[in-house]
C-alpha positions in Angstrom: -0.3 -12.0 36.7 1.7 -12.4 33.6 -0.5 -14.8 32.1 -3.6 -13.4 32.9 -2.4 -10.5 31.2 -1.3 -12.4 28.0 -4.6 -14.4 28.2 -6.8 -10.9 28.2 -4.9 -10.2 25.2 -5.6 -13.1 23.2 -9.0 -12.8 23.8 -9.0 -9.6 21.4 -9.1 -11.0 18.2 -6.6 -8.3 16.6 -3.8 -8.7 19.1 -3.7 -12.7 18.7 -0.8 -13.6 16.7 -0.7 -14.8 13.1 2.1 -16.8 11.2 1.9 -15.1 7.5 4.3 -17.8 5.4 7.9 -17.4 7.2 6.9 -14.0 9.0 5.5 -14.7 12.4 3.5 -11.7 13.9 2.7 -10.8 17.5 -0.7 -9.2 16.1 -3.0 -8.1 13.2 -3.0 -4.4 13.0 -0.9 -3.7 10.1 0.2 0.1 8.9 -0.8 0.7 6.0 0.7 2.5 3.0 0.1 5.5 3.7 1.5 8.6 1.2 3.1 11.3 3.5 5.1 13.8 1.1 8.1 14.4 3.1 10.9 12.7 0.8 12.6 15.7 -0.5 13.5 15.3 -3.9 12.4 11.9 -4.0 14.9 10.8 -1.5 13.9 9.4 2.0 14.8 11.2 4.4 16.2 10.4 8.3 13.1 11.9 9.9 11.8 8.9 8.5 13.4 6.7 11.0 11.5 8.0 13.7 8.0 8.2 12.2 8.8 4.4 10.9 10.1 3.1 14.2 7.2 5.3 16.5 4.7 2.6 14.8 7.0 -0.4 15.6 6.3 -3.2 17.1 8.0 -6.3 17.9 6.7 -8.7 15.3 4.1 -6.1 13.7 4.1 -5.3 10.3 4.4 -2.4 8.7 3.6 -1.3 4.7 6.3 1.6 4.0 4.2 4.9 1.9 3.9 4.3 -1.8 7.5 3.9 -3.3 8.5 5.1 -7.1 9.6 2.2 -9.2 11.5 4.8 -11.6 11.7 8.4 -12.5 8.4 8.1 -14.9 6.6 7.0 -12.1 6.0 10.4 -9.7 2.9 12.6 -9.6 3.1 13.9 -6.2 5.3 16.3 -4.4 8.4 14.7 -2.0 7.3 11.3 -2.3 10.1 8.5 -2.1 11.9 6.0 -5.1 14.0 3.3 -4.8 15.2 3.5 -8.6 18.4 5.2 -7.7 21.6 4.2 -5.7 21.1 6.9 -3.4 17.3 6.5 -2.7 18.6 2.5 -2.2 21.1 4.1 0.4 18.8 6.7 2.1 16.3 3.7 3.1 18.9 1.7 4.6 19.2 3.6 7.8 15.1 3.4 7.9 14.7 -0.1 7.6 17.1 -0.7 10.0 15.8 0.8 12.4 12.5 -1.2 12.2 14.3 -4.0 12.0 16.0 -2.9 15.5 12.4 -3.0 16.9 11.9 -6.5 15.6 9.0 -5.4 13.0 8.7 -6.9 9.5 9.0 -4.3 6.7 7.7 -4.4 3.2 8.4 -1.4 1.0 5.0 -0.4 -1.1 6.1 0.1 -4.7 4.3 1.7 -7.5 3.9 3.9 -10.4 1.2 6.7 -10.5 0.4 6.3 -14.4 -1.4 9.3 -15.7 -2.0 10.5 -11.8 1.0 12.9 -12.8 1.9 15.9 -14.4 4.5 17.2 -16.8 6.3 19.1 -14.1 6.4 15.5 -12.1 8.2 14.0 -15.2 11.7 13.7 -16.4 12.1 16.4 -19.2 8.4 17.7 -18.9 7.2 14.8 -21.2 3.4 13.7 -20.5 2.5 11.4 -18.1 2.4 7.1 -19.6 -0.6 5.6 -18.8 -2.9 2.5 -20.1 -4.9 5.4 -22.8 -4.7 8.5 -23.1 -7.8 9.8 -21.9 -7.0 12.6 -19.5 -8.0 13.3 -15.8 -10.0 15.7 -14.6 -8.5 17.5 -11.4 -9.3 15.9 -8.0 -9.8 17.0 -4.5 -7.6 14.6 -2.6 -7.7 12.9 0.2 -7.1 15.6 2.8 -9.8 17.2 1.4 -7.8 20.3 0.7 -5.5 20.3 -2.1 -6.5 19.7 -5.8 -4.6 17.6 -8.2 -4.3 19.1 -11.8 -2.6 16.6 -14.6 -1.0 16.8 -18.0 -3.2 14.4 -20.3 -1.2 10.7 -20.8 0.4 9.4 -23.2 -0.6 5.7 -24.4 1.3 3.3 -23.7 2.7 1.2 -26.9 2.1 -2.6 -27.0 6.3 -2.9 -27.2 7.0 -0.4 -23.9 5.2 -2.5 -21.4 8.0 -5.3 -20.5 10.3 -2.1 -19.6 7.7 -1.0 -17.0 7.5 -4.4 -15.9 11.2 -4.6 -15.7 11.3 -1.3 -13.3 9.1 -3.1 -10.9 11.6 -6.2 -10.7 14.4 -3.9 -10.5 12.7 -1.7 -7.7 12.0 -5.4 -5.8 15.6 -6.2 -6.0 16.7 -2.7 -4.6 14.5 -3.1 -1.7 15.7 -6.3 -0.4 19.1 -5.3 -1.0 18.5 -2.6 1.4 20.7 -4.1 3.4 23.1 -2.5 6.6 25.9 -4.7 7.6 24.5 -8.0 6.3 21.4 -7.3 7.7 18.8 -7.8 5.5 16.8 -4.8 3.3 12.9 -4.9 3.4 11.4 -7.9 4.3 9.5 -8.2 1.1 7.6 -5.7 -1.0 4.2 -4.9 -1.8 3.2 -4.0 -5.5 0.5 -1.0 -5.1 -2.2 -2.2 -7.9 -5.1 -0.4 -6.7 -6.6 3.2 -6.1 -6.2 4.5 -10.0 -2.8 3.7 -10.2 -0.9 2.6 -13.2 -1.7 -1.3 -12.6 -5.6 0.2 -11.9 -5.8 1.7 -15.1 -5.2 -1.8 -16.9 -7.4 -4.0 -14.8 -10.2 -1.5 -14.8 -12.1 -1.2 -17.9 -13.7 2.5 -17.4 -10.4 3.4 -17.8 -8.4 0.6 -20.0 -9.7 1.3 -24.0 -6.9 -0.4 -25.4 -7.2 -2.7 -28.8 -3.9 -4.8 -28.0 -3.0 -7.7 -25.5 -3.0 -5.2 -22.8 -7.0 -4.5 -23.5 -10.6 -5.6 -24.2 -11.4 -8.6 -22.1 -11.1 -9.3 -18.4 -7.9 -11.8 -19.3 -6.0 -9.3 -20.9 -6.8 -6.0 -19.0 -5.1 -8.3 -16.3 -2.3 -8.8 -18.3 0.0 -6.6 -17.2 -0.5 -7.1 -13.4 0.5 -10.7 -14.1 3.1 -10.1 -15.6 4.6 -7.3 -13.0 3.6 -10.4 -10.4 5.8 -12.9 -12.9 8.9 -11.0 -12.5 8.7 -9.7 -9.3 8.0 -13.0 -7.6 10.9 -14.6 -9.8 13.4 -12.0 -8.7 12.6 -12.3 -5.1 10.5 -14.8 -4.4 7.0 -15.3 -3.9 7.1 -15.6 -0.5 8.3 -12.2 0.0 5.5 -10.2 -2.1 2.2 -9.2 -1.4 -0.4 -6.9 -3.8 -2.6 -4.4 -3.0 -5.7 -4.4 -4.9 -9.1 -2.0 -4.9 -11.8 -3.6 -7.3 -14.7 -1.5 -6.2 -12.6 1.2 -6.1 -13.2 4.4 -8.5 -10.2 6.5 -7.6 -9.4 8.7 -10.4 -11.7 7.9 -12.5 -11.0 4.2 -12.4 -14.1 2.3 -11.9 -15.1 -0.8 -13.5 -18.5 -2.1 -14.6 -18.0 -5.5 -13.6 -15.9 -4.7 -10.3 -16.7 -8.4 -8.3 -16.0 -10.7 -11.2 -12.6 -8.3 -11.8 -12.1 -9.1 -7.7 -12.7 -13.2 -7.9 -10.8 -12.9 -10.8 -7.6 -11.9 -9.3 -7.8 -13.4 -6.1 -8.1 -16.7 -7.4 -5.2 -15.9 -10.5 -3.4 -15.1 -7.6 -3.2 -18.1 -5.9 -0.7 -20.3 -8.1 2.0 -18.0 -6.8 2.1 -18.4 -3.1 2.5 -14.7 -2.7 3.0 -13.7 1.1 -0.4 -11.8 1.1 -3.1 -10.3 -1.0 -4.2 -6.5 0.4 -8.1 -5.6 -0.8 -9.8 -2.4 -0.1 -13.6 -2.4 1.4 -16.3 -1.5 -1.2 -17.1 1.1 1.1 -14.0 2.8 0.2 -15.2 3.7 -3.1 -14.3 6.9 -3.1 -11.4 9.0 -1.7 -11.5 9.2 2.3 -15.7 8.2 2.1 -16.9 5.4 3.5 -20.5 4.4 2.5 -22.9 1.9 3.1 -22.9 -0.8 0.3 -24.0 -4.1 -0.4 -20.8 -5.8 -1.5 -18.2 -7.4 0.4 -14.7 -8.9 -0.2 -15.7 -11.8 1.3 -15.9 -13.8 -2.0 -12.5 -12.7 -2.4 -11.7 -13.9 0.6 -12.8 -17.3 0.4 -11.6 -17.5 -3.5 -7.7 -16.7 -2.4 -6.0 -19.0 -0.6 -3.3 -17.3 1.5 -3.3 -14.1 3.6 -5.7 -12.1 3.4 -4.9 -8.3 4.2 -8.9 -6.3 4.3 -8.5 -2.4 4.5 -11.0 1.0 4.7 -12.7 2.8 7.4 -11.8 0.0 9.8 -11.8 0.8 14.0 -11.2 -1.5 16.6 -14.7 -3.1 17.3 -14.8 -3.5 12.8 -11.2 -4.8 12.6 -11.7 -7.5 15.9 -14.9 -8.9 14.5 -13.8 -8.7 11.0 -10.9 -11.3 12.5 -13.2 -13.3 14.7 -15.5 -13.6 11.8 -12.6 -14.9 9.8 -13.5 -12.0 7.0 -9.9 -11.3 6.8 -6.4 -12.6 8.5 -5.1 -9.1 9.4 -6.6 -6.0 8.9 -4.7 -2.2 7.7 -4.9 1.0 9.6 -4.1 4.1 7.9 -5.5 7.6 9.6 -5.4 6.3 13.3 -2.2 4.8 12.7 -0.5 7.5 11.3 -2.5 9.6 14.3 -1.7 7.1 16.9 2.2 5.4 17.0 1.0 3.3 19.5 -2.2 2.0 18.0 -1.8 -1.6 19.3 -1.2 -0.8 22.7 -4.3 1.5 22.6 -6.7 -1.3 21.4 -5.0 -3.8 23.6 -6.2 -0.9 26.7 -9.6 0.2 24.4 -8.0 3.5 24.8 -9.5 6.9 23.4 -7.3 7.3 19.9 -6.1 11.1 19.5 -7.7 12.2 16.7 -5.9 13.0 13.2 -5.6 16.1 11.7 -6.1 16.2 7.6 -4.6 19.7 7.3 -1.2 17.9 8.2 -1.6 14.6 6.2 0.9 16.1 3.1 2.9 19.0 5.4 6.6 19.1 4.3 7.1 19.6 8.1 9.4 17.2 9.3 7.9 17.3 12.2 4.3 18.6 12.4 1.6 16.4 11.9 4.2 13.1 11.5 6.1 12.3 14.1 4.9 14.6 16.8 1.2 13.0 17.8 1.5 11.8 21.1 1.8 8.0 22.7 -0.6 7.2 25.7 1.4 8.0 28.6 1.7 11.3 27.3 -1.4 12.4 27.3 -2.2 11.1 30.4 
């Protein structure tokens, strides 16, 4: 019975299991990073050791939410760091508990760029950013709140390496997470995608800089590189990963060119060995819209040689055939995952998902629209 149970399962493409370089996974659904705005004052908090462990599985992975690399790098309400000794502490507890569920953890880290305002910055200073053209205020992804920011501040030629030295430092705080000699996160993952700080160098809508850092494909990729040098060199490449959007135009962050920019940086990205690259679907183009398109990251796909994470509008019939069909290696769920803890089980079943519930997506409420969406048997 046993085995004709584990053999139904591995005829479901998504709950076969993968060996991703020394991680070995019990499936494919991976939880995305997924920004939920309940780190007050920048400081995880423990309600984030249930919401964490609810979408733990033994031998799944899990992306933790967008993670500040240092105090310049906020531009959203209650959202965590892991610049400070006490934000290094605070995760501790969190990733522990993961671990005690025998999931792999990698902490997302970032910097928003000129996705910020004064009031998100230390002394009310203006926002750093590739240029200095400012944003226009966004809708975002809840389709409720609206984004206002302070216009940026450019960058100088000679400030760049200290950016690139908060992302090493941020890396080194998050595997030294660790609880009693167990270790921190399992690796990190470097957000370069969705408008971010790294998106507004790679993307040349955005990226009008005259320096190193500007003009050509080579050195609007610069700066990712070189975040990619030093992280991988403090941890090793085996425990980072990068999450990219090339057809993306979040924030204003398009590109004219965005499948060149994609082969580009896949196939860069292959002399490191990094533990995975993360793309998002062209059909994600916009925030929380999925569209019909003609692209695909399949060229992507075949240009990079190691684990390939695909992500955007994904369901259970997309992600199974997009892993039979070898278009990616594992596949990231955001909204039903954050809607449905036990998302693996309920593909495994073909379940109905509950459904999520926008409104809640950015709640402070500890509780409300986070950790209280229910698991199968309870709704049975």
């Amino acid at each position: 019975m046993a085995a004709d149970k584990s053999q139904e399962k591995l005829q479901i493409p998504l709950l076969t299991p993968y060996r991703m370089g020394k991680f070995q996974l019990s499936h494919r659904i991976v939880l995305a990073p997924l920004t939920r705005q309940r780190s007050y004052g920048r400081i995880p908090q423990p309600h984030a050791v249930l919401y964490y462990t609810q979408r733990s599985t033994h031998g799944g992975l899990l992306i933790s939410e967008a993670t500040g690399v240092s105090e310049t790098s906020g531009g959203y309400p209650d959202t965590p760091g892991i610049w400070t000794k006490e934000q290094v502490e605070a995760w501790k507890p969190i990733v522990d508990a993961v671990h005690a569920k025998g999931a792999i953890f990698f902490c997302q880290i970032w910097h928003v760029g000129r996705v910020s305002n004064s009031g998100f910055q230390p002394n009310g200073q203006v926002p750093i950013s590739s240029t200095d053209k400012p944003l226009v205020p966004q809708i975002r992804s809840n389709g409720l709140d609206v984004a206002r920011f302070t216009p940026p501040r450019r960058l100088a030629t000679e400030e760049i390496p200290l950016i690139v030295n908060d992302f090493r430092v941020a890396a080194r705080n998050a595997i030294d997470a660790v609880v009693l000699l167990v270790s921190g996160f399992d690796g990190v993952e470097i957000h370069g995608a969705h408008g971010y700080l790294i998106d507004q160098f790679l993307k040349d809508q955005v990226n009008d800089r005259t320096d190193k850092y500007g003009g050509s494909l080579e050195n609007r990729c610069r700066f990712a590189f070189e975040i990619v040098d030093a992280v991988t060199a403090e941890i090793g490449a085996e425990k980072v990963g990068i999450r990219l959007s090339p057809f993306a135009n979040y924030m204003e962050s398009g590109d004219s060119d965005p499948e060149k920019l994609g082969l580009y940086l896949a196939e860069a990205m292959n002399k490191y060995g990094l533990a995975y690259i993360h793309m998002v679907e062209p059909r994600m183009k916009t925030v929380g819209e999925k569209r019909a398109c003609k692209e695909s990251l399949l060229p992507m796909r075949k240009a990079f040689k190691g684990t390939f994470i695909a992500a955007g509008g994904y369901d259970r019939e997309d992600g199974n055939n997009a892993i039979e069909k070898k278009r990616a290696d594992l596949v990231a769920y955001g909204r039903h995952f954050l809607a449905n803890p036990d998302l693996p089980r309920r593909f495994e079943l073909n379940a109905p998902l509950n459904k999520y519930n926008r409104e809640t997506f950015y709640d402070s409420d500890p509780v409300l629209g986070y950790t209280d969406y229910p698991f199968l048997e309870e709704t049975e």
